[in-house]
C-alpha positions as CSV (number, residue, x, y, z in Angstrom):
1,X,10.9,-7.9,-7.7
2,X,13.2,-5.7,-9.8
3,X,14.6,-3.1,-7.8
4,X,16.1,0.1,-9.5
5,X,17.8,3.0,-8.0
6,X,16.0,6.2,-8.0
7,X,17.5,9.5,-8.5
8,X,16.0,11.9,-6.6
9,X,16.0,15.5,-7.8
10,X,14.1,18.8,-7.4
11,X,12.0,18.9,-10.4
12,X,11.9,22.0,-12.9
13,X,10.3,22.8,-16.3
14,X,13.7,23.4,-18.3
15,X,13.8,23.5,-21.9
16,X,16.0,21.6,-24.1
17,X,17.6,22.9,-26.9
18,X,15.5,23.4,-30.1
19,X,13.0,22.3,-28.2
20,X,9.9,25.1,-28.1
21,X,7.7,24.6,-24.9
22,X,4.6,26.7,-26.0
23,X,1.3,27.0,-23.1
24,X,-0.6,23.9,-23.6
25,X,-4.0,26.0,-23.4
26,X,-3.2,28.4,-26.1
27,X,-1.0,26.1,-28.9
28,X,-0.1,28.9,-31.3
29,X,3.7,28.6,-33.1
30,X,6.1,31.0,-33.7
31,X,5.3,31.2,-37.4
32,X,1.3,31.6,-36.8
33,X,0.1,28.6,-38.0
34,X,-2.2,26.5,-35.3
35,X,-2.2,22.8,-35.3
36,X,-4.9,20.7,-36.2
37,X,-8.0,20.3,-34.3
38,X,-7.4,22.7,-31.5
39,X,-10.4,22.0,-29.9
40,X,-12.2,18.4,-28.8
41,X,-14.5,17.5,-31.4
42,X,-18.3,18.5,-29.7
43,X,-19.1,14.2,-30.5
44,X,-16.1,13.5,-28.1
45,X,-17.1,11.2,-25.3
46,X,-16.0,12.2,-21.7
47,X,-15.4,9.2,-20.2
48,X,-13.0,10.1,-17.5
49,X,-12.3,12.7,-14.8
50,X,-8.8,13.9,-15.8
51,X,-7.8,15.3,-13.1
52,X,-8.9,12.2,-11.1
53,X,-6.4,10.6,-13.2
54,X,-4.0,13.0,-12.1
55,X,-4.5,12.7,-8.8
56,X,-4.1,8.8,-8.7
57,X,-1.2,9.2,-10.8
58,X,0.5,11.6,-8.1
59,X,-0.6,9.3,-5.1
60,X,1.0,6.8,-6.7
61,X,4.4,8.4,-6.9
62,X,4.5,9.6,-3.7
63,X,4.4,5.9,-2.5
64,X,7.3,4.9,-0.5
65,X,8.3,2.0,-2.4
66,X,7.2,2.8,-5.8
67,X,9.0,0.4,-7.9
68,X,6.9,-2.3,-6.1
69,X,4.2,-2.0,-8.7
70,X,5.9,-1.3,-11.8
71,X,6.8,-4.7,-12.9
72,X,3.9,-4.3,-15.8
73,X,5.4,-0.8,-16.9
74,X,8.6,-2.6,-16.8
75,X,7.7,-5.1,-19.0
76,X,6.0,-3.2,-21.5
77,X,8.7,-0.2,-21.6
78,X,11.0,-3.2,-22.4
79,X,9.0,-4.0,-25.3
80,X,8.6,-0.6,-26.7
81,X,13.0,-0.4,-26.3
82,X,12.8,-3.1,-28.5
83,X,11.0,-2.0,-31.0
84,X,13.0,0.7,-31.1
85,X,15.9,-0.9,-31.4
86,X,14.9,-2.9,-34.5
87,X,14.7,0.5,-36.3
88,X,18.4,0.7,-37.6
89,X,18.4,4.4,-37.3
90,X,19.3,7.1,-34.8
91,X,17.0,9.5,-33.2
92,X,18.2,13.4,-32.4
93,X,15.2,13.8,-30.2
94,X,12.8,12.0,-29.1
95,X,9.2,12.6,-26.6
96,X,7.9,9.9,-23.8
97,X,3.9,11.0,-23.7
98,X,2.7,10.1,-20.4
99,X,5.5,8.5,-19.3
100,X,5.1,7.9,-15.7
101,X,8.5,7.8,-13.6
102,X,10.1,7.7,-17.3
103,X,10.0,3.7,-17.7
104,X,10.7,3.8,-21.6
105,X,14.3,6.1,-21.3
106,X,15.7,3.5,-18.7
107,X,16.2,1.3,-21.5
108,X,17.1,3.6,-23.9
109,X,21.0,4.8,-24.9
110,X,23.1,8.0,-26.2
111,X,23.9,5.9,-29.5
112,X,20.2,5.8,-30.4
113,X,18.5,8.7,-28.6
114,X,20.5,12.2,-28.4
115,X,17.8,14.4,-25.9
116,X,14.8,12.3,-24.6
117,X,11.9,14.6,-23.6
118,X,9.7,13.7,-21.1
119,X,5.7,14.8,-20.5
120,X,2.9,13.5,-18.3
121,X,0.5,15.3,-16.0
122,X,1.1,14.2,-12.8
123,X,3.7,16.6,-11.6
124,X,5.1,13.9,-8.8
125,X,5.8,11.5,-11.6
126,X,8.1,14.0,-12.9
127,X,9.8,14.9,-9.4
128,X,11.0,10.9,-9.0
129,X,11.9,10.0,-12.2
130,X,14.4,7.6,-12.7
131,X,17.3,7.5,-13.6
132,X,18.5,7.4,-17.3
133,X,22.2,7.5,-19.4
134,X,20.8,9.5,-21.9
135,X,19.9,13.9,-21.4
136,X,16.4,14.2,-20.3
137,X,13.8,17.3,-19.9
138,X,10.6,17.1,-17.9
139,X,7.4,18.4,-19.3
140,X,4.7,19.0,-17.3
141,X,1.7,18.9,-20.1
142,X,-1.5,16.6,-21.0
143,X,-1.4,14.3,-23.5
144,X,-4.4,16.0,-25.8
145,X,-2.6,19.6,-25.4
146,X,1.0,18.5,-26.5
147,X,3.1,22.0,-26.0
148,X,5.5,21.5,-28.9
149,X,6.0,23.2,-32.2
150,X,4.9,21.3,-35.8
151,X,7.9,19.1,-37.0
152,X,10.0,18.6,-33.5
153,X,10.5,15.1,-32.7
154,X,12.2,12.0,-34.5
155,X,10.6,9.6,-32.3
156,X,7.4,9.8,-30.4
157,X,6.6,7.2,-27.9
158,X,4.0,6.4,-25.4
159,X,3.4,3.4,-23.0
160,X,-0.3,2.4,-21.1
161,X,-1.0,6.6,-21.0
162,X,-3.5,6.8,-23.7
163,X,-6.2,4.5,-22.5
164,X,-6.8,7.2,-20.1
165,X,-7.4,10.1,-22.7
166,X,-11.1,11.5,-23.7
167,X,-10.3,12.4,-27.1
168,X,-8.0,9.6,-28.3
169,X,-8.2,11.1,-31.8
170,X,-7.0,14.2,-31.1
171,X,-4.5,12.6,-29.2
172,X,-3.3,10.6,-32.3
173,X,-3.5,13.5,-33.9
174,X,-1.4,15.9,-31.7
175,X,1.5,13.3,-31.5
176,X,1.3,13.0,-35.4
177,X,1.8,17.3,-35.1
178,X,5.0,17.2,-33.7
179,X,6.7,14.6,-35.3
180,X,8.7,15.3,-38.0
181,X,8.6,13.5,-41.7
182,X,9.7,10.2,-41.6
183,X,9.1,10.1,-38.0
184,X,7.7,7.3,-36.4
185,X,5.4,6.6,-33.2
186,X,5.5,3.7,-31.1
187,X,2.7,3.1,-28.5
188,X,1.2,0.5,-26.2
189,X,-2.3,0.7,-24.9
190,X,-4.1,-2.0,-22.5
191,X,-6.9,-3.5,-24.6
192,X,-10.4,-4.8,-24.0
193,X,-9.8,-8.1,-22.6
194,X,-7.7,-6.2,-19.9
195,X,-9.3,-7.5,-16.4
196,X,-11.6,-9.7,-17.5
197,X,-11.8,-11.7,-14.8
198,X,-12.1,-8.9,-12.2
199,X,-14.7,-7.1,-14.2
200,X,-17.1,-10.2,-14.5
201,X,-16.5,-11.5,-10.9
202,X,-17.3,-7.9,-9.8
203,X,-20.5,-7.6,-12.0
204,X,-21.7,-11.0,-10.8
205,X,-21.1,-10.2,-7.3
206,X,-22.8,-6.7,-7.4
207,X,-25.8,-7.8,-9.4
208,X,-26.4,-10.5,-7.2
209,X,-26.2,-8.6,-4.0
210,X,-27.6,-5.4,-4.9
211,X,-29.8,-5.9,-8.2
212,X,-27.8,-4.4,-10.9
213,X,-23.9,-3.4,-11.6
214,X,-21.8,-0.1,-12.4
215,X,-18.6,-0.5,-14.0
216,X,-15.8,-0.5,-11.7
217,X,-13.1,-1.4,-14.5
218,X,-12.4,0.7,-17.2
219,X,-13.5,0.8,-21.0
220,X,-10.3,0.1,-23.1
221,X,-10.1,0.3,-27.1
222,X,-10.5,-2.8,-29.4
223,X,-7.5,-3.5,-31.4
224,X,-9.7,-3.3,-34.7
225,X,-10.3,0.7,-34.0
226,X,-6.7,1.0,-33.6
227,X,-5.4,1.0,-37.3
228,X,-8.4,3.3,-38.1
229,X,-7.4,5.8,-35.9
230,X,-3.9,6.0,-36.9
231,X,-4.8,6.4,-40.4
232,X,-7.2,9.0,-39.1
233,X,-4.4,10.9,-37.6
234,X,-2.6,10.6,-40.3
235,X,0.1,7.6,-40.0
236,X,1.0,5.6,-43.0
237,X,3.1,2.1,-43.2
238,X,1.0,0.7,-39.7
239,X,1.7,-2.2,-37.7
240,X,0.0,-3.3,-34.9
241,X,0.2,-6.6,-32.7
242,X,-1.1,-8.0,-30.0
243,X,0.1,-9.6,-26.6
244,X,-1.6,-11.0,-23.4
245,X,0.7,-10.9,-19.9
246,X,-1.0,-13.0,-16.8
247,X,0.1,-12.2,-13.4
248,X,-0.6,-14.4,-10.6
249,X,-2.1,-12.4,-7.2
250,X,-2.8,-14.8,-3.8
251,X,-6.7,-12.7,-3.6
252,X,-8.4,-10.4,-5.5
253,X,-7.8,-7.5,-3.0
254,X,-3.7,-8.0,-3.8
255,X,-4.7,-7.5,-7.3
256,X,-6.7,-4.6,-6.5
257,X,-3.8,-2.8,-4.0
258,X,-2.0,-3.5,-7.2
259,X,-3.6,-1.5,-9.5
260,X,-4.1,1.3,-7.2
261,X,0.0,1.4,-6.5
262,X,0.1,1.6,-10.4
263,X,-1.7,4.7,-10.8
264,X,-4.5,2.9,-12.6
265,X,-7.7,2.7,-10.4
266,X,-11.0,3.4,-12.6
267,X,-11.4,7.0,-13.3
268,X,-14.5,7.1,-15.2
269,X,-17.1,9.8,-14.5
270,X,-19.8,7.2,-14.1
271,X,-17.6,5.4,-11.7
272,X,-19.3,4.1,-8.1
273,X,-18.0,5.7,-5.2
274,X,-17.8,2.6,-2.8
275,X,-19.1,-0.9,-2.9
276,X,-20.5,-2.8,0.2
277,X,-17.9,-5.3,1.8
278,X,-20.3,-8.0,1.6
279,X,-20.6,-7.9,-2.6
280,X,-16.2,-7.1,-2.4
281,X,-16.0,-10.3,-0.1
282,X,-18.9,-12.3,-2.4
283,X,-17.3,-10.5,-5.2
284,X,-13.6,-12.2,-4.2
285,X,-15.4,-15.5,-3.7
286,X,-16.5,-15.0,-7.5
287,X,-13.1,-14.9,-9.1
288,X,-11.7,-17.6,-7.1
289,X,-14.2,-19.7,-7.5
290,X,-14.5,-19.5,-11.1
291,X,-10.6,-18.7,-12.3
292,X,-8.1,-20.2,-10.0
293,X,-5.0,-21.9,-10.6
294,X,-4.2,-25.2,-9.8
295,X,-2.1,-23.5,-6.6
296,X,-4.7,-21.4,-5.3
297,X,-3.6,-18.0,-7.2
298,X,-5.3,-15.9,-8.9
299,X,-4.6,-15.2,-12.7
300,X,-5.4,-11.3,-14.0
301,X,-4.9,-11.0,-17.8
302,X,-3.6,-7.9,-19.2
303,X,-4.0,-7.9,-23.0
304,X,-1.6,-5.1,-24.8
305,X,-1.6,-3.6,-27.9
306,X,1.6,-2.6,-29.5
307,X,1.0,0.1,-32.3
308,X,4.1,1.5,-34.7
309,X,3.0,4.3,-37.5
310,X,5.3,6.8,-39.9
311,X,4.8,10.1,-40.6
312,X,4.8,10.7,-44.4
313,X,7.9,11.1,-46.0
314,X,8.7,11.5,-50.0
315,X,11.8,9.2,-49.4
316,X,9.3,6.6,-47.7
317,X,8.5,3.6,-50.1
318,X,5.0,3.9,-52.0
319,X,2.7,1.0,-53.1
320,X,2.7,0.4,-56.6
321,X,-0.1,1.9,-58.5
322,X,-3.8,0.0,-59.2
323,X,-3.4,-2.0,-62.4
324,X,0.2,-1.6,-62.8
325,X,1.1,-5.0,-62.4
326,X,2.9,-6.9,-65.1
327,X,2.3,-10.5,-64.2
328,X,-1.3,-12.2,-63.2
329,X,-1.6,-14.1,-60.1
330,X,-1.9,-17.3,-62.7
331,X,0.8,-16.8,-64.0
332,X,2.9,-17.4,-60.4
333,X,2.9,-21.1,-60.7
334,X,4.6,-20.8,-63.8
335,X,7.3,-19.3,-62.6
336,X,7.5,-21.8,-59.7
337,X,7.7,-24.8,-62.0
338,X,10.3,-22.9,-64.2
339,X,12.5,-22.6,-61.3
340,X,12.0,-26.0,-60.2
341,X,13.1,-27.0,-63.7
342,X,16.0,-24.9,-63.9
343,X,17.4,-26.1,-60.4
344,X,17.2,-29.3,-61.5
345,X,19.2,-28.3,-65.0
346,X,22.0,-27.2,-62.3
């Protein structure tokens, strides 16, 4: 288990320099113009209790050995570093949405980020962040109300925070807001084949033992919505790939004391309070039965979108114009045998 030291500091709402905090609930900038979509759209689903999700996410960093359970934010954050990385630019200032204990800036350095704000709404996450090389500010704020002035940030980032969100539009939409032209975003969210193996023993137990199932895992977004709604928000030149990490748990109630150390229990309004300990125990016979390894563990699949879009810039490249093409797609084998022919002149 990778062990990291924590700095441990009393935790304040500064703010950095030309950085504007504005009041999350009232989003009006200095020069009187209101972002976009101030309000959820009345056709917004909601899914889950927000400040249950809050409250997980502070019980979670209060733990007493909290880096136990953040091998899969590790992992991910890693990823997201990279991607970063492979931009050959530099970033002035840059904003973590939802970013836990700040698992994205420990990989991150002065030569490519110069002031890395931080924002997420469990307050505890914030206290125990850890520590970083690069300035960092702590933001207290929810990831549909982002408290920041149009035009702010070079880089926007986000890692397995907006799976949790109501209005993932508006969302998209608010972290489009802030960055500036030419900025980019680069997000991971868990997709829908996250869990699948605890979700289907659990639904087998349950409707066995009691007649019917609730959903004790939650709904995550399919990767072909994804593109959609970054276009939506407003993102051109879109990328976005898929990956798939299995972890290996001795029993399903490790994997379960997992997920709760991680902040991520099910927060879904139409979530059931408690199940009975005979479906858990028939429901833990389930998933062994039907998914274990050849040494008796336990595989959990977590399947993770990585998502990368631009805010418009006149300086960003433009595709070429319908029907301006000066060559036919019959005419490309041509040019192949021409040269073939004049390699073989040389």
């Amino acid at each position: 288990m990778l062990r990291l030291q924590v700095l441990y500091r009393p935790w304040r709402r500064p703010r950095a320099a030309g950085v504007s905090v504005q009041n999350p609930r009232r989003r009006e900038v200095a020069s009187g113009v209101s972002p976009p979509h101030t309000a959820s759209s009345p056709r917004t689903l909601n899914l889950f209790d927000r400040e249950m999700k809050r409250k997980q996410k502070n019980w979670a960093a209060r733990q007493a050995e909290p880096m136990k359970y953040a091998y899969l934010r590790e992992e991910v954050a890693s990823q997201i570093a990279d991607r970063i990385y492979d931009i050959a630019r530099d970033f002035p200032i840059a904003l973590d949405v939802g970013c836990g204990r700040g698992y994205i800036g420990q990989h991150l350095n002065k030569e490519t980020v110069g002031k890395f704000i931080q924002t997420d709404i469990a307050e505890n996450a914030l206290k125990n962040t850890l520590e970083m090389e690069i300035p960092t500010y702590s933001v207290l704020a929810d990831e549909e109300f982002l408290p920041f002035q149009e035009n702010t940030f070079d880089l926007v980032v986000s890692s397995l925070s907006l799976h949790w969100v109501n209005d993932l539009p508006r969302a998209l939409e608010q972290i489009h807001y802030v960055l500036k032209p030419d900025g980019v975003f680069i997000g991971a969210v868990f997709g829908g084949d996250t869990l699948y193996e605890l979700r289907c023993s659990l639904q087998l137990a349950e409707t066995e033992r009691e007649g019917g199932f609730a959903p004790h895992v939650s709904p995550f977004t399919a990767v072909r919505d994804l593109g959609h709604l970054l276009g939506r928000a407003g993102f051109t030149t879109l990328t976005v790939d898929t990956d798939e990490i299995q972890v290996n748990y001795p029993g399903m109630f490790e994997l379960m004391e997992d997920l709760q150390g991680m902040g991520e229990s099910n927060c879904s309004w139409n979530r059931k309070p408690l199940l009975h300990r005979d479906t858990m125990l028939a429901a833990a016979a389930v998933y062994r039965e039907m998914y274990k390894n050849e040494d008796g563990s336990l595989p959990a699949t977590y399947q993770i979108y990585y998502m990368i879009g631009w805010k418009y810039h006149d300086s960003q490249s433009r595709p070429a114009e319908r029907g301006s093409a000066t060559m036919s797609f019959r005419e490309l084998g041509d040019i192949n045998r021409l040269v073939s022919q004049e390699k073989k002149s040389k």
